[in-house]
LOGU-967231 format. One line per field, with one value per atom (N, C-alpha, C): residue number from 1; atom name; y, z, x. Coordinates in pm, whole numbers, plus 50000, padded with zeros to 5 digits. Layout:
BEGIN
nulum <- (NUM/...)
nuza <- (CA/...)
yy <- (Y/...)
zz <- (Z/...)
xx <- (X/...)
// end
This chain:
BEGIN
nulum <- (1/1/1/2/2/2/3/3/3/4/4/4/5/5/5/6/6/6/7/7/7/8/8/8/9/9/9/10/10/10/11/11/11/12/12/12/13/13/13/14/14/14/15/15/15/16/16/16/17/17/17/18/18/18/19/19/19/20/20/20/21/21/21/22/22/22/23/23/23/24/24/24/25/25/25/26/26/26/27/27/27/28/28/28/29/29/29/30/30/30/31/31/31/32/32/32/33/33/33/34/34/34/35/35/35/36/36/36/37/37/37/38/38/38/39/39/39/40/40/40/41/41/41/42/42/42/43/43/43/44/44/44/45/45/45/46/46/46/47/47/47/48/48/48/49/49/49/50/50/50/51/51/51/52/52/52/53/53/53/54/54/54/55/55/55/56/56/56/57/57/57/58/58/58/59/59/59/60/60/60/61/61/61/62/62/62/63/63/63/64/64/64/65/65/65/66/66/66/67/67/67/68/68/68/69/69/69/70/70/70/71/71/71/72/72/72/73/73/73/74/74/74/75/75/75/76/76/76/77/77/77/78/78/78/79/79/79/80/80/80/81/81/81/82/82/82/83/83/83/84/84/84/85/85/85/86/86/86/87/87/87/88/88/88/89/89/89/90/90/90/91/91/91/92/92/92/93/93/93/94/94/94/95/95/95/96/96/96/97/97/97/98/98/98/99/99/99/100/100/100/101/101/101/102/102/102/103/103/103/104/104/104/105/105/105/106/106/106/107/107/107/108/108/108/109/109/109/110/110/110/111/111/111/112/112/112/113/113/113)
nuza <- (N/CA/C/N/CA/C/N/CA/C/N/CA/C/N/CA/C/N/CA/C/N/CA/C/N/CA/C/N/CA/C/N/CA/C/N/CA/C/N/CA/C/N/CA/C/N/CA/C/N/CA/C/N/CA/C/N/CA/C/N/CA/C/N/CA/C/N/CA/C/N/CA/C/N/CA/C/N/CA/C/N/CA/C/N/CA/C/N/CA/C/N/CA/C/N/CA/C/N/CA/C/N/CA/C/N/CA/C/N/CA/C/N/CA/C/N/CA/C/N/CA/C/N/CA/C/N/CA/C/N/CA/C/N/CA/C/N/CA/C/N/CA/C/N/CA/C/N/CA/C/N/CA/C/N/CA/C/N/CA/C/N/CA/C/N/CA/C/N/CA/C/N/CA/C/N/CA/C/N/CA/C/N/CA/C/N/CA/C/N/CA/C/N/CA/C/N/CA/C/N/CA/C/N/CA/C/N/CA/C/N/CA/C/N/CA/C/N/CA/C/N/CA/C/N/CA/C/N/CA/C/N/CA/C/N/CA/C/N/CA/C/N/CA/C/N/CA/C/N/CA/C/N/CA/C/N/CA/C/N/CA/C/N/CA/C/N/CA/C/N/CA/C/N/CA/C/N/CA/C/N/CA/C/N/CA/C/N/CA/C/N/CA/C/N/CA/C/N/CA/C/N/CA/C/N/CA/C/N/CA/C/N/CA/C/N/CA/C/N/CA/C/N/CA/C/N/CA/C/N/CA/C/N/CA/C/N/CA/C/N/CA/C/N/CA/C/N/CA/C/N/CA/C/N/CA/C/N/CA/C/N/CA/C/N/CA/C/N/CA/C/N/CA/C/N/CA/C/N/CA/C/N/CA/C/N/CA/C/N/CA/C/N/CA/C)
yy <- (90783/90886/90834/90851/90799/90869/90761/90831/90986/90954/91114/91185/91165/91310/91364/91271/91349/91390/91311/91417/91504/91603/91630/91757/91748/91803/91843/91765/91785/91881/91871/91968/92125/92108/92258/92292/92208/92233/92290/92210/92290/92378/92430/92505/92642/92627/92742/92798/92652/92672/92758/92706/92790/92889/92964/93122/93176/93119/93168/93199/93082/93137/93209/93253/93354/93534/93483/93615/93639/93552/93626/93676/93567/93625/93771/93815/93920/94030/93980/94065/94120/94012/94025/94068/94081/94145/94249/94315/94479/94531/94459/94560/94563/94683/94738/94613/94593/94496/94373/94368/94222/94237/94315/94373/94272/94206/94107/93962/93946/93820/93721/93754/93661/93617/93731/93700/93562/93606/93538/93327/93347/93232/93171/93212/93185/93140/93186/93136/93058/93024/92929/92836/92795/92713/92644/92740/92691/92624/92660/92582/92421/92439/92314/92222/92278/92203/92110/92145/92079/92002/91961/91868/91739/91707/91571/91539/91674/91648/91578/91692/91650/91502/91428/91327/91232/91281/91158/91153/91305/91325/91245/91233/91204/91025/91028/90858/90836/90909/90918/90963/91048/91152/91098/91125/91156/91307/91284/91434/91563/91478/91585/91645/91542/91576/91684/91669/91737/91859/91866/92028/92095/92015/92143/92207/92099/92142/92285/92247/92319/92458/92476/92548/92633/92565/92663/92714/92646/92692/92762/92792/92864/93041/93011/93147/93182/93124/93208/93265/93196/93220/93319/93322/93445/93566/93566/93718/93744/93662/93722/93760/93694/93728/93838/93890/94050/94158/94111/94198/94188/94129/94136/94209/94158/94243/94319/94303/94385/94524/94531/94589/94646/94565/94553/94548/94616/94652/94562/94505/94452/94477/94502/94585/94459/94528/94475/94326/94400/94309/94180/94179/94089/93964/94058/93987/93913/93920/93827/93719/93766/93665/93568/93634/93510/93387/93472/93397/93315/93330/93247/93108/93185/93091/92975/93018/92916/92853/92939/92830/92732/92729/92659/92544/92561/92488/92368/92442/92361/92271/92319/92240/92082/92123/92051/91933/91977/91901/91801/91873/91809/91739/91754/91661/91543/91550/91458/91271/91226/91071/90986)
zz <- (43364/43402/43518/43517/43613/43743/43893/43998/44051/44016/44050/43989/43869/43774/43830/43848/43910/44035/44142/44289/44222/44177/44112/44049/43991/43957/44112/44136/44283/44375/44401/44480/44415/44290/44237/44242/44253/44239/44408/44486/44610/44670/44626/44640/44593/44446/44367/44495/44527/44598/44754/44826/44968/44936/44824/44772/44734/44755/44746/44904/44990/45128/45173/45131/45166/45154/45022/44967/45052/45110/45216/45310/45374/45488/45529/45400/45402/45363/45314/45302/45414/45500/45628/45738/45683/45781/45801/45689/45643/45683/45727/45813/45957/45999/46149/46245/46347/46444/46374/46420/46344/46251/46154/46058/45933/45922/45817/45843/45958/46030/45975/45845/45741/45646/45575/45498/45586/45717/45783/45740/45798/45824/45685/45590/45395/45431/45450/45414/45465/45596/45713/45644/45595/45517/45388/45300/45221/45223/45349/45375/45414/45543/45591/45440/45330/45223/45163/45188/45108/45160/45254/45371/45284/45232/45123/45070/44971/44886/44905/45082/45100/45145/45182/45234/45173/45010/44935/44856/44815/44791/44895/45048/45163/45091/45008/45002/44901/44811/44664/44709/44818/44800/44943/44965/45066/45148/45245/45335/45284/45302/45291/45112/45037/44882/44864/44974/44936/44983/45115/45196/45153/45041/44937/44803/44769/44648/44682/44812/44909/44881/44959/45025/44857/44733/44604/44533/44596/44520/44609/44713/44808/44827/44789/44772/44626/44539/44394/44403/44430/44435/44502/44639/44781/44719/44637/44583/44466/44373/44303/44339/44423/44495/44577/44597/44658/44594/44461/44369/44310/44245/44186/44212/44347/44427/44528/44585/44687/44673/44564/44508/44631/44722/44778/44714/44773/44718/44781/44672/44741/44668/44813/44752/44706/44684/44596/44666/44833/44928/44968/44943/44951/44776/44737/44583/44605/44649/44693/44771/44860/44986/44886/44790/44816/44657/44577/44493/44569/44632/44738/44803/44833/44907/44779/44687/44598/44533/44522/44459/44576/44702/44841/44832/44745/44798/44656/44558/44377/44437/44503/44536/44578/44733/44804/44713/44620/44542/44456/44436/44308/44380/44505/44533/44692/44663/44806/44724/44855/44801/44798)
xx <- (60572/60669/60753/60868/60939/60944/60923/60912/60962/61078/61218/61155/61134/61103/60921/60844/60739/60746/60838/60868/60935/61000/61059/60990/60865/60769/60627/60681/60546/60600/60739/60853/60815/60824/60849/60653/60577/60443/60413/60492/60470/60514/60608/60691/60619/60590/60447/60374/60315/60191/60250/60346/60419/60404/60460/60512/60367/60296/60177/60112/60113/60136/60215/60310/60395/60324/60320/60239/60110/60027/59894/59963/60039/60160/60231/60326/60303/60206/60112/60017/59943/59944/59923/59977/60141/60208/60188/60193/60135/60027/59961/59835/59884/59848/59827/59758/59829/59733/59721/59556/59558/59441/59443/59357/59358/59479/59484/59496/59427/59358/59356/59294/59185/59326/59400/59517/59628/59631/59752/59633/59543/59466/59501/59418/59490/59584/59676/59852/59862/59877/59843/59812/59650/59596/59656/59703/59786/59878/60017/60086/60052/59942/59898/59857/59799/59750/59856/60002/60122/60103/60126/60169/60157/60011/60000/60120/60126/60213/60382/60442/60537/60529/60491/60398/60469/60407/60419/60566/60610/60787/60865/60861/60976/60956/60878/60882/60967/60997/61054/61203/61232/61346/61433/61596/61600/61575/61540/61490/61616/61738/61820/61812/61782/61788/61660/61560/61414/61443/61532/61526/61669/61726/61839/61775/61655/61585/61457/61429/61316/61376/61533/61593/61570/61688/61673/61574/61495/61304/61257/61300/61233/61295/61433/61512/61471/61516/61427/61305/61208/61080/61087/61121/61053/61121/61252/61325/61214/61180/61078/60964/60904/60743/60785/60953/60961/60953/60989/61018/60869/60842/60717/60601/60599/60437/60447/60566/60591/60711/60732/60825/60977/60999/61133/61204/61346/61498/61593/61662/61763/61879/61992/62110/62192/62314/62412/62448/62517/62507/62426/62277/62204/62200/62234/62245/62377/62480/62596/62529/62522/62430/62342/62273/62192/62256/62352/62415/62489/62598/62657/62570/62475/62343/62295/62288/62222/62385/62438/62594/62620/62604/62594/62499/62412/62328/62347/62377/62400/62516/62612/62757/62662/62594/62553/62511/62406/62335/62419/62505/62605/62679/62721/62803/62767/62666/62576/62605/62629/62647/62560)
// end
């Protein structure tokens, strides 16, 4: 398999895995105090677990090519993991914002030298 295409695949595998720290995160936000202690620590953990992974992508990618791909996997994902489980609203307004945000970021991609 060719290098690109498995960073490529490892990016979007870690990326899974963040949005999954995200999700204890807020899960954790949501409790009173510090009642969701244990949730925040999870997420925490999870994140620290990429770290390998990015590790071994910064060798394959440039930084800037990894944190525009980061950036579009990271806005898809976190609007669905709002919608999904947390059932947040987002208005019309934020739906511009974040199309803008990802057409911003496709330009970037498409046109980096």
């Amino acid at each position: 398999m060719n290098e690109r295409i498995k960073g490529l695949l490892i990016i979007v595998g870690l990326e899974l895995i963040s949005v999954l720290g995200d999700y204890f995160i807020k899960k954790a936000s949501l409790q009173t105090g510090w009642v969701g202690w244990r949730q925040l620590v999870i997420g925490g953990l999870i994140y620290g677990a990429t770290a390998m992974g990015w590790f071994y992508v910064m060798r394959t990618f440039k930084l800037f090519t990894i944190g525009l791909i980061h950036s579009l996997l990271a806005i898809a994902l976190s609007v669905l993991l709002s919608q999904l489980f947390f059932e947040e609203k987002i208005t019309p307004r934020e739906i511009v914002g974040i199309v803008l945000g990802l057409a911003s970021i496709v330009l970037l991609i498409r046109y980096q030298g």
